[in-house]
DSSP file (Angstrom, degrees, kcal/mol; ACC not computed):
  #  RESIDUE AA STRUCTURE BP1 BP2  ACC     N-H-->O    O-->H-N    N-H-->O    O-->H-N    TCO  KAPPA ALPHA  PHI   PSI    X-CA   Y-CA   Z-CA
    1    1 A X     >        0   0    0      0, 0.0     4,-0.7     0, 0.0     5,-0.1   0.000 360.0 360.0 360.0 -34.0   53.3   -6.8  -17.9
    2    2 A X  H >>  +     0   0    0      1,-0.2     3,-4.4     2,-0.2     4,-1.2   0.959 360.0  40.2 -44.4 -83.4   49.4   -7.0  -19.3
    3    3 A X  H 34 S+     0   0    0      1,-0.3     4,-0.5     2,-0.2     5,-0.3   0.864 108.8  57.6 -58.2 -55.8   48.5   -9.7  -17.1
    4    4 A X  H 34 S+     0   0    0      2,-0.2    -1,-0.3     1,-0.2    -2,-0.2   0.687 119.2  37.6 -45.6 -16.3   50.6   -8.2  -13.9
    5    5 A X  H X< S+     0   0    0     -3,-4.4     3,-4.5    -4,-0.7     6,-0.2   0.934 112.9  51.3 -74.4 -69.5   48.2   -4.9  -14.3
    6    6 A X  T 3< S+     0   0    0     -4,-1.2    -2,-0.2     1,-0.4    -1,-0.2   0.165 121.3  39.4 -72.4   6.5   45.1   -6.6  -15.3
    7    7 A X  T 3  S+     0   0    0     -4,-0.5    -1,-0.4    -5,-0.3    -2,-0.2   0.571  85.4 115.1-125.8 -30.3   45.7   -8.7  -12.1
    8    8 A X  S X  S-     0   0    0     -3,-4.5     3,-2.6    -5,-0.3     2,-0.7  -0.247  80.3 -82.7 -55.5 130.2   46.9   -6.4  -10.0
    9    9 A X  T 3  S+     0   0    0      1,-0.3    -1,-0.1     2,-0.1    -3,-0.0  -0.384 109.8   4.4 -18.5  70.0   44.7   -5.5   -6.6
   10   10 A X  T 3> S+     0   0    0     -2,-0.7     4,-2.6    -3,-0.1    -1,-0.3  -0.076  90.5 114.3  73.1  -1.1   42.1   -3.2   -7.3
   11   11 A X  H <> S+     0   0    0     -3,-2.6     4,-1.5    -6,-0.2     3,-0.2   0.977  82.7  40.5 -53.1 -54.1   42.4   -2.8  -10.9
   12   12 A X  H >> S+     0   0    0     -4,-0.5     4,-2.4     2,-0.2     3,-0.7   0.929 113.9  58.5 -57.2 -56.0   38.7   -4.5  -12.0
   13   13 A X  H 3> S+     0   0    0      1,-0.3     4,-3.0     2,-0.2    -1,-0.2   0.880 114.0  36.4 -63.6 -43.1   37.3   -2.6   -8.9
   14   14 A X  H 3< S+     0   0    0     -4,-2.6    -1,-0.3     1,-0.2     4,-0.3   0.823 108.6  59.8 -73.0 -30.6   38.6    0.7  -10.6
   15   15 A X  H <X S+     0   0    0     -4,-1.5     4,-3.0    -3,-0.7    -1,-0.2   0.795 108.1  49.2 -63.3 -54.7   37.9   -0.3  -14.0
   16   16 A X  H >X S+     0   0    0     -4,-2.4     3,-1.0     1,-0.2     4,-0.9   0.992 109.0  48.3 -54.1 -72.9   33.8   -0.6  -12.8
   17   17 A X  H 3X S+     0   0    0     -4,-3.0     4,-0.5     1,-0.3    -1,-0.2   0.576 110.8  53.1 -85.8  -4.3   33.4    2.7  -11.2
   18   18 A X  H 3> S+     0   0    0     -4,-0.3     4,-2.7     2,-0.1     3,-0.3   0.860 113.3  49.0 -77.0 -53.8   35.1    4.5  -14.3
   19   19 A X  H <X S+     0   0    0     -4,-3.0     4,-0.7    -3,-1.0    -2,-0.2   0.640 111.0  40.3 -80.5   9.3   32.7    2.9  -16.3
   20   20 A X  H  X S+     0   0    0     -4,-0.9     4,-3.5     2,-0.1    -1,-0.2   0.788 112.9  60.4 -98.6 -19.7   29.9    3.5  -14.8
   21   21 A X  H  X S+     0   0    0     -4,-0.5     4,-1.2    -3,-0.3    -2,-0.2   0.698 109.8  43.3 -68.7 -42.9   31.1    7.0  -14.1
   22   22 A X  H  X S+     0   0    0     -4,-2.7     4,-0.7    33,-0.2    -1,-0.2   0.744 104.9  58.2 -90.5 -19.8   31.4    7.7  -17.5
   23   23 A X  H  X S+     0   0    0     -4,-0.7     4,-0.6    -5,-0.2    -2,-0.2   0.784 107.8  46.6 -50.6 -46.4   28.6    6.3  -18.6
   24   24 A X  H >X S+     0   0    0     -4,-3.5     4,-2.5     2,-0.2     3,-1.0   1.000 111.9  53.1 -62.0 -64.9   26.4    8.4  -16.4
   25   25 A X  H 3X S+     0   0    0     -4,-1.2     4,-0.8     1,-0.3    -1,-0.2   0.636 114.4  43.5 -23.6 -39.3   28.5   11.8  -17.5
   26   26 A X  H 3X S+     0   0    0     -4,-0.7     4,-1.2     2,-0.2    -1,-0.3   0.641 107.3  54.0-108.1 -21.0   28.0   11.0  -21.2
   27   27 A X  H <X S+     0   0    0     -3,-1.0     4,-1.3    -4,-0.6    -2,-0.2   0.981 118.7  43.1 -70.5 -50.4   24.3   10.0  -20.9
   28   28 A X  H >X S+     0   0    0     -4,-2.5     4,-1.6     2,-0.2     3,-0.6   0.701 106.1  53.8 -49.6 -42.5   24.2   13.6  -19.2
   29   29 A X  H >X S+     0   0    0     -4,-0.8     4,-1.3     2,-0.2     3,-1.3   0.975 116.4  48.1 120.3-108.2   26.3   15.3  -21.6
   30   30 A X  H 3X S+     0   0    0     -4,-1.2     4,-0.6     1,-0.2    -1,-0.2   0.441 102.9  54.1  31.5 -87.1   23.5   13.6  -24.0
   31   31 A X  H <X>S+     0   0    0     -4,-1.3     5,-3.0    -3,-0.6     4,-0.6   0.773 110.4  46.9-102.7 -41.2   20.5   14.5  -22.6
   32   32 A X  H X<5S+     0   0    0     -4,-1.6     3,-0.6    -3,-1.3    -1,-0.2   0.886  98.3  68.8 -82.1 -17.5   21.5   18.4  -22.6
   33   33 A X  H 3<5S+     0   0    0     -4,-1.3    -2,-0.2     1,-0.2    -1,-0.2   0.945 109.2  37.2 -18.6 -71.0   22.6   18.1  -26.2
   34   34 A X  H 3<5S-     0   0    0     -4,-0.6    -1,-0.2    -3,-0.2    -2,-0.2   0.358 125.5-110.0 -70.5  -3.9   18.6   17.7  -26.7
   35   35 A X  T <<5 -     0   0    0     -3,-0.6    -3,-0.2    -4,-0.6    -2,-0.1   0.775  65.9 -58.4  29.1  68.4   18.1   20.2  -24.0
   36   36 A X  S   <S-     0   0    0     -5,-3.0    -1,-0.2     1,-0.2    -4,-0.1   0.665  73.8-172.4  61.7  28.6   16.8   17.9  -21.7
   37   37 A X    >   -     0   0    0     -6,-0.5     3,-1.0    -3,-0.2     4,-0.4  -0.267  26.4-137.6 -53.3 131.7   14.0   16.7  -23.7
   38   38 A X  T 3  S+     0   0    0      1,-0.2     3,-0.5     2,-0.2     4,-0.2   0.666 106.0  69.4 -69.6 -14.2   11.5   14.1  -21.5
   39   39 A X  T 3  S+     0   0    0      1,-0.2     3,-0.3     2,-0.2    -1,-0.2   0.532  86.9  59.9 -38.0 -37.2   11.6   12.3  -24.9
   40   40 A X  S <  S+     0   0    0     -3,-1.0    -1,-0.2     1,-0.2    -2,-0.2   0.843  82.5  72.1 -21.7 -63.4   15.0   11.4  -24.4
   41   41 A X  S    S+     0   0    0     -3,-0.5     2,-2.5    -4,-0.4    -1,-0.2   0.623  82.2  85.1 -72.0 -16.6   14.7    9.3  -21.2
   42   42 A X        +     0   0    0     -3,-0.3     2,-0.3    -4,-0.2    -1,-0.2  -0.551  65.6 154.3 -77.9  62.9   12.9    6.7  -23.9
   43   43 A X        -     0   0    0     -2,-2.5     2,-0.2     3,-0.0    -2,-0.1  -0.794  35.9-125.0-113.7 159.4   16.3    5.6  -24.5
   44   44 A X     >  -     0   0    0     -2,-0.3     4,-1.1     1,-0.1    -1,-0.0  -0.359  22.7-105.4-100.1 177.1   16.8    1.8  -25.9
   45   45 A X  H  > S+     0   0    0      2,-0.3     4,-4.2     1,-0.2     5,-0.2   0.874 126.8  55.9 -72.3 -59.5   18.8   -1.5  -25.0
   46   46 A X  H  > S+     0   0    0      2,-0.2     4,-1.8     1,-0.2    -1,-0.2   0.919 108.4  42.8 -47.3 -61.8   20.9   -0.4  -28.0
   47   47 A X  H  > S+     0   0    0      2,-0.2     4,-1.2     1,-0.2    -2,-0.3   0.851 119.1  47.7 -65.7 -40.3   21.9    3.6  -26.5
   48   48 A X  H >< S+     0   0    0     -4,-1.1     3,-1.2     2,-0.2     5,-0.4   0.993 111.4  48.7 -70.2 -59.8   22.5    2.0  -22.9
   49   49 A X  H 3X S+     0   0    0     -4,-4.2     4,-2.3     1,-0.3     3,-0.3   0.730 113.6  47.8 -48.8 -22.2   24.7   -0.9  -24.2
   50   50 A X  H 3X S+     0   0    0     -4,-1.8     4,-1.5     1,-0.3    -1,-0.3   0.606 105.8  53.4 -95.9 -29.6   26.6    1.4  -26.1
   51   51 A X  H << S+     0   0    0     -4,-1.2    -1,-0.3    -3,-1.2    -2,-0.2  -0.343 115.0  43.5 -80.0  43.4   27.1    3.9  -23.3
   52   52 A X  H >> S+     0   0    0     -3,-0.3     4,-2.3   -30,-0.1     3,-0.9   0.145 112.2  56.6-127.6 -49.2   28.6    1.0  -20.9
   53   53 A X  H 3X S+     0   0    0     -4,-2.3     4,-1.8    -5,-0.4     5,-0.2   0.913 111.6  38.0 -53.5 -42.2   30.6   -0.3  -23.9
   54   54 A X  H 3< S+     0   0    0     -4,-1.5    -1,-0.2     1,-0.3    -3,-0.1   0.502 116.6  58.0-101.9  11.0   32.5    3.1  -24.5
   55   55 A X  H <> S+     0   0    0     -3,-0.9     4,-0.5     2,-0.1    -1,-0.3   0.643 105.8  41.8 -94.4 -16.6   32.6    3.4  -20.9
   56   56 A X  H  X S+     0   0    0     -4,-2.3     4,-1.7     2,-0.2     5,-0.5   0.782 113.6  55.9 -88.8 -35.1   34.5    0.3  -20.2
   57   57 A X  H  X S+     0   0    0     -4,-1.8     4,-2.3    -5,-0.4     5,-0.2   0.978 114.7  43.3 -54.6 -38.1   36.8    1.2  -23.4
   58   58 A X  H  > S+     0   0    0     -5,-0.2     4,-1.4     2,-0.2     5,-0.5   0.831 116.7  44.5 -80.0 -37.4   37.3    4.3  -21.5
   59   59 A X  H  X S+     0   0    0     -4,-0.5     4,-2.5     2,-0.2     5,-0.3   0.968 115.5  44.9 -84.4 -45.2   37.8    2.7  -18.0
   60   60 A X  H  X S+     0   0    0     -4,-1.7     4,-2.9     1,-0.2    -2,-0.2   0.919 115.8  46.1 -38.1 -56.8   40.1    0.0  -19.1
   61   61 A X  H  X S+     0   0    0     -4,-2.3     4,-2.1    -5,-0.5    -1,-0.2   0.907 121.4  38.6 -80.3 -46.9   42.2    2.2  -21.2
   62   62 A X  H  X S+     0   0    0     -4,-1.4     4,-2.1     2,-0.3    -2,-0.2   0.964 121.4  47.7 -75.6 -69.3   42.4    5.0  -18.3
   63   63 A X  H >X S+     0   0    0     -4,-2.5     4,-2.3    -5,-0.5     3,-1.9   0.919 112.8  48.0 -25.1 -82.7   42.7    2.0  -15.4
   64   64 A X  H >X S+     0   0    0     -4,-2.9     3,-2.0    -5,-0.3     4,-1.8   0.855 106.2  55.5 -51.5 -68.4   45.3    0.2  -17.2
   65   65 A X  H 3X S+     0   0    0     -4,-2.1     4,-0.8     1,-0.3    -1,-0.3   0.695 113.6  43.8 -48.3 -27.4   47.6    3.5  -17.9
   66   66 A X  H <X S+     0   0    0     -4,-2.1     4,-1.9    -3,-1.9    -1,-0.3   0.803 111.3  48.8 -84.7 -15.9   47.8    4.3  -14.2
   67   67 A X  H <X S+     0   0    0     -4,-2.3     4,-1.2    -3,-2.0     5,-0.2   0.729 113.7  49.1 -83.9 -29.1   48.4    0.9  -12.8
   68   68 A X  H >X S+     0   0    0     -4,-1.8     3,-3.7    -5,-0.4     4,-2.3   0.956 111.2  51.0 -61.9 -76.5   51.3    0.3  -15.4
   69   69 A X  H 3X S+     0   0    0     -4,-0.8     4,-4.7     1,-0.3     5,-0.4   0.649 113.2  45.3 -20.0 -73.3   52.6    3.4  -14.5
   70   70 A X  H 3X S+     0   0    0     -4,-1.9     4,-0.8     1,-0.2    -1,-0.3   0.611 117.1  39.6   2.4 -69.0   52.5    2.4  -11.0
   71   71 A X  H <X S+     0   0    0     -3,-3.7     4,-5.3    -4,-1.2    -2,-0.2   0.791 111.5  60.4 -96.1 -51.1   53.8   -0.8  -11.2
   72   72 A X  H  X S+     0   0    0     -4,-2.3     4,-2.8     1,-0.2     5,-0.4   0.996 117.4  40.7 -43.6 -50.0   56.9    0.6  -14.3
   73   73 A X  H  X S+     0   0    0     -4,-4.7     4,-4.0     2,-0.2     3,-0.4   0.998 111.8  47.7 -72.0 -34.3   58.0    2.9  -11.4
   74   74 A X  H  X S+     0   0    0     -4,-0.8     4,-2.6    -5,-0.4    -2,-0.2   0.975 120.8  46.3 -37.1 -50.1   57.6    0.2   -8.2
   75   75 A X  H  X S+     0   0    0     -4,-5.3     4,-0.7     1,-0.2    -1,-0.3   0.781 112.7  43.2 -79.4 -27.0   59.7   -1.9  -10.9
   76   76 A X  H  < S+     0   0    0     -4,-2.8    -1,-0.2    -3,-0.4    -2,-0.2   0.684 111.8  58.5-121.7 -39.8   62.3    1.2  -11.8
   77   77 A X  H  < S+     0   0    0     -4,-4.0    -2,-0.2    -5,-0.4    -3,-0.1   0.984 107.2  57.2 -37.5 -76.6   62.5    1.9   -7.4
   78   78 A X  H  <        0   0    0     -4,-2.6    -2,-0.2    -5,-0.4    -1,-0.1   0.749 360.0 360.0  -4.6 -83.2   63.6   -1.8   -7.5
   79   79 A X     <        0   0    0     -4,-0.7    -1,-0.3     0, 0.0    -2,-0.1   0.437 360.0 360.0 -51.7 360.0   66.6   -2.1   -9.6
């Protein structure tokens, strides 16, 4: 079933625009935390990889649970 998601027709597409989606949200999220300090915006290689990284964890995991879903009922329609 992994591979039939992860293969499936828009999944990757969906996968991106979560993580970038959440990446921006949490940088924001962030940045008012410091209450919007111009000091901030000096953020490193390290603070960006790390908001893409727990934005793809987040899009993947999110992606993948609706596409199963999807696909469990198409397959449960079937029968």
């Amino acid at each position: 079933m992994f591979k039939q998601v992860i293969h499936h027709k828009g999944f990757w597409k969906s996968v991106v625009s979560l993580t970038l989606a959440f990446a921006v949200v949490f940088f924001f999220v962030q940045w008012a935390f410091v209450g919007f300090s111009a000091g901030f915006l000096n953020v490193s290689l390290r603070t960006v990889f790390a908001l893409v990284l727990g934005g793809f964890v987040y899009g993947f995991s999110m992606t993948y649970g609706k596409f199963w879903g999807k696909l469990k009922e198409k397959a449960n329609k079937n029968k």
